[in-house]
N, C-alpha and C positions, 0 to 999 in steps of 0.2 A: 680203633676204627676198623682195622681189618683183620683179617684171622690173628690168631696167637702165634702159628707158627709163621708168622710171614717177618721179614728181616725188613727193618726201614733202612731206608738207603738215606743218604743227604740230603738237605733242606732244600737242596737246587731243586732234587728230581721228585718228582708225582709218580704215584704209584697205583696203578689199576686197583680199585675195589671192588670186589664179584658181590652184589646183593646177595643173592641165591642160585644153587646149584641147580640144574636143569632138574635133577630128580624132586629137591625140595621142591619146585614150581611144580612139578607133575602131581605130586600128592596132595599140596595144596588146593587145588584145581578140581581133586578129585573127593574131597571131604570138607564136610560142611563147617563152616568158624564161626564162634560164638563174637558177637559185638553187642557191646554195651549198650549201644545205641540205637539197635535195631533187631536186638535176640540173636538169632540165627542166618548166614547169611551165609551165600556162596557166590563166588567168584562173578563179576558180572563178566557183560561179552563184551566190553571196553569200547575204543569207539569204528565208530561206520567206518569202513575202506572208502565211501564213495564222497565221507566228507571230507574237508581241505584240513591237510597240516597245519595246526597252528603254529607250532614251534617254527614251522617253515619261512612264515608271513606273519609275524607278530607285531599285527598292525591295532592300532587302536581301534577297530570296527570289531576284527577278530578276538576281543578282549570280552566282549559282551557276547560273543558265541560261546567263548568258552566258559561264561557264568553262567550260561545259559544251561551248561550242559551239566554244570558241579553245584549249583547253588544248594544243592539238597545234601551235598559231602560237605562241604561249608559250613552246612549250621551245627554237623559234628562237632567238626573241627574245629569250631569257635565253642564248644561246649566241653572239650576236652582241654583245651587252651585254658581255659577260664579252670575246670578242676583238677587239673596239673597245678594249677597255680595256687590251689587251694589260699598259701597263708596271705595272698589280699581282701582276705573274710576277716581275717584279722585287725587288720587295716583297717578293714570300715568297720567295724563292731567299735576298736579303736577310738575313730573320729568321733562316730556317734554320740559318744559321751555316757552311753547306757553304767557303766559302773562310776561313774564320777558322782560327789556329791557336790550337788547346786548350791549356790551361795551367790553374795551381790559385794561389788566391789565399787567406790566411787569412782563416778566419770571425771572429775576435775581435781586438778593436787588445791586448789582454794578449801578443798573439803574439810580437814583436819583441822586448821587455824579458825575455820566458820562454827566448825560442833563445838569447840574450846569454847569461843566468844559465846556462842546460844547458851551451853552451861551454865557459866559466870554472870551474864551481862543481854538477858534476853529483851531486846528492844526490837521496834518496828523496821527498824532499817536492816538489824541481824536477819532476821525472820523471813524477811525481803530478799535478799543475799542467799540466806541458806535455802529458797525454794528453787532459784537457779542454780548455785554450784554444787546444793545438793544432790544432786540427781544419780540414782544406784544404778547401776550394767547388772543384768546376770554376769556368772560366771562359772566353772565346773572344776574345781579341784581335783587331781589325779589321785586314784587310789591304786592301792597294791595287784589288783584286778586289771584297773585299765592299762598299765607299766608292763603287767605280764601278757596280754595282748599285744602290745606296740612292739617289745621283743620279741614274741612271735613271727613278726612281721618279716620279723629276720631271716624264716625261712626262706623267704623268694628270693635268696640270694644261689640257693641252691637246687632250688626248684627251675628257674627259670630257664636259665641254658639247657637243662633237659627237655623240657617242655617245646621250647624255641627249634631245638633240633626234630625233634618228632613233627612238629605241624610242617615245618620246610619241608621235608624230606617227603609228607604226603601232598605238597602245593607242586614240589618238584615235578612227581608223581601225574599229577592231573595236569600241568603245563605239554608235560609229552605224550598225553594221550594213552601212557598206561594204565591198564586196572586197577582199584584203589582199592586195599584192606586197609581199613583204617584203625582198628588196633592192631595187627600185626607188622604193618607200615613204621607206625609208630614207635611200638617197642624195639623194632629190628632197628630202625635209626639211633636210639637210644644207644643201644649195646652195643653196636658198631660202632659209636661216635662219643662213650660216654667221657673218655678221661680228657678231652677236650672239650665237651661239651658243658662238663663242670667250669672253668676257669676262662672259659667265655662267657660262660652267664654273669658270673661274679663281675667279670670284666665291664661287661655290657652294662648292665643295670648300674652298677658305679659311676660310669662313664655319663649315660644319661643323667640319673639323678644329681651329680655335679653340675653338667652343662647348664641344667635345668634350674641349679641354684642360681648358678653364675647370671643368667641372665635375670632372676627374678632380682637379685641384690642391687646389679647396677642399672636395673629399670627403675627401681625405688631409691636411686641415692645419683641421679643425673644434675649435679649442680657444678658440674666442671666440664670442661674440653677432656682432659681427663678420663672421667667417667663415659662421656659419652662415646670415647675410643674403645676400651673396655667392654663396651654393652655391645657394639657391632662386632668386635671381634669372639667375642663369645657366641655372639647369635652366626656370624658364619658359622664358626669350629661346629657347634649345635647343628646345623646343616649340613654341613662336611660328614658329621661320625652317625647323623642318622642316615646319609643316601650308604654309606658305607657298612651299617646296616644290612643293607639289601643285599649283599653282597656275600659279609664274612660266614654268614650259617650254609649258603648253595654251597660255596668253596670246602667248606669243612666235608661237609656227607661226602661231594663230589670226587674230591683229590684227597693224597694222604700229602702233606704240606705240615708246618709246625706252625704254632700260633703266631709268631712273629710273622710268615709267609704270609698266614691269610689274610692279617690283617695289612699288611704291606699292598698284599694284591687289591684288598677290597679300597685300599685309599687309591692305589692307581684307575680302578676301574670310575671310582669317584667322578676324576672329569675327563675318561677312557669314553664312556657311554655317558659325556654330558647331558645329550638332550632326551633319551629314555626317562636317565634318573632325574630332572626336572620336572618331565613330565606324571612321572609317577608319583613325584612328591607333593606334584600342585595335583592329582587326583586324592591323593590322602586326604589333602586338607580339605577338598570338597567335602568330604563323606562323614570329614570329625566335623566339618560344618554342618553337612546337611543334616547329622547328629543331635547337633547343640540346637539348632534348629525347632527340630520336632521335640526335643528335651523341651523347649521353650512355651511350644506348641499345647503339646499332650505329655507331661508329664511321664505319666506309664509307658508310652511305647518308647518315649527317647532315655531313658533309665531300663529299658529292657535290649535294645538292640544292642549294646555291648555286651551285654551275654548271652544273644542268640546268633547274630550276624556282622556286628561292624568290625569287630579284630580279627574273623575269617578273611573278609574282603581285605582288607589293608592289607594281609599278608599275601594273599593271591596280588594283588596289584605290584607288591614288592616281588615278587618269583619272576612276575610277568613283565616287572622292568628290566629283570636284572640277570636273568639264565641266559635269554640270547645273548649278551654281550659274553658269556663266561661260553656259551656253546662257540660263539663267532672267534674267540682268539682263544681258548683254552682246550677247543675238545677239536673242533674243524680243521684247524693244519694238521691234524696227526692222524686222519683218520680218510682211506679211501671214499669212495663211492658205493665200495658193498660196504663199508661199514668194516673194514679190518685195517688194524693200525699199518701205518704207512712205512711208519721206522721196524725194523726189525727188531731193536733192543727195547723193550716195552717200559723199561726202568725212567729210561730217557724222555718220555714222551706223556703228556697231558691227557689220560682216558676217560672217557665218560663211562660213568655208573653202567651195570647191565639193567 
């Protein structure tokens, strides 16, 4: 996360991360950066003096000023999300079935004991029978194609924490009002963050796809008191580790902390900034609704907004619930009014990013 020569000190203590050096920022500033997404690009002028802080006042009104102001870095962002991630191309190629060969299987197990008797013994009443529990399903056998696609799939165990680290670090970015490179944003977050950024990903994406099972299993098998204990207590923990989420990737770029840290801190913040992270999570669901929605609607636009705009938004929503509370008790006690740490021994003390 931070230079090579820098010494970590103990798990207690957080350790300042310098982005870039004043000289690097001067040069950057002064030559023009190549972005994928836009060709050639130079430094914009960030934002007005004469507008209001939002990190100041990060009120729910000011939430829509500030899409207001990023919606066009956004729909990068949500396009670099999406080809970082590349192996969920996999996934769906995968599901699709395009290498599988089709076949039909019967609907009813009466099936077999019905073709035996129609064979042997074909009478009006078999005939009768076997038009009912005859009845064939498609169905798609896996081939050697479609196996090596679903293991492919495999990569986004390692893609993903990379990925997850570069988009935060440019939502971070635009929450506080600084200038946004967005491939240079990106990659710096990466390389400053990678050897945690690895084994959070892993982490993360396990965690969900578990939780994920957990509750599809005991949604489908609720015939006890039992079961129905089980299903709630999963759909909390499910809850629990997505507001916590919002959380472990700001903490990671933000402080040098060890994995068990952030992820400690991100459970405290959990019900630390209760009603932010409520709030933010009941805005997610709106927007995976308003989604499914227009999915239902118009087909094409609600199958394309997840790879133009809706995984940008959720994660600005998630920065925008969850930096204040990490600025409010993690960066704010340590830190004056101009803006210089308050403790003298800077080892000891909580700093925010330059």
């Amino acid at each position: 996360m931070a230079d090579d020569n820098r010494n970590r000190n103990d798990d207690d203590r957080v350790v300042h991360i310098d982005d870039f050096d004043d000289e690097a920022k001067e040069k950057k500033r002064k030559r023009k950066k190549f972005n994928w997404f836009g060709m050639y690009s130079i430094e914009g002028r960030g934002v007005d003096k004469s507008e209001p802080d939002i990190l100041e006042k990060p009120t729910f009104g000011n939430f829509f000023k500030l899409l207001g102001r990023r919606w066009q870095k956004l729909i990068s962002v949500n396009i670099m999300y999406i080809l970082g991630n590349f192996p969920i191309f996999f996934y769906l190629i995968y599901r699709a079935g395009y290498f599988g060969v089709d076949s039909t299987a019967p609907y009813y197990q009466q099936f077999a004991p019905l073709y035996g008797a129609a064979m042997f013994h074909d009478t009006h009443a078999v005939a009768s029978l076997y038009g009912i529990f005859g009845i064939q399903v498609p169905i798609s056998a896996n081939t050697w194609k479609t196996v090596l696609f679903f293991v492919l799939t495999g990569l986004l165990f390692f893609t993903f924490g990379f990925v997850k680290t570069g988009v935060t670090y440019i939502t971070r970015t635009m929450l506080r009002g600084d200038p946004v490179f967005l491939w240079q944003d990106f990659s710096h977050a990466i390389k400053k963050n990678w050897r945690q950024a690895l084994p959070m990903g892993i982490i993360d994406l396990a965690a969900m796809l578990l939780l994920t099972y957990d509750i599809r299993y005991f949604w489908g098998h609720l015939t006890s008191a039992m079961m129905y204990i089980m299903f709630y207590i999963s759909l909390f923990m499910f809850l629990v580790y997505f507001i916590m989420r919002f959380y472990a990737y700001l903490i990671m770029i933000t402080f040098d902390l060890s994995l068990y840290k952030i992820l400690k801190n991100s459970l405290i913040f959990v019900f630390l900034g209760v009603k932010r992270n409520l709030l933010g999570f009941l805005c997610i669901v709106v927007v995976i609704a308003a989604n499914y929605l227009l999915f239902g609607l118009y087909i094409p636009v609600g199958l394309a907004l997840p790879f133009i705009f809706t995984i940008s938004l959720i994660l600005l929503i998630e920065t925008y619930a969850a930096y204040p509370k990490i600025k409010q008790f993690m960066i704010d006690p340590y830190y004056g009014k101009n803006g210089e740490p308050i403790q003298e021994d800077a080892t000891d003390a909580g700093t925010e990013n330059a």
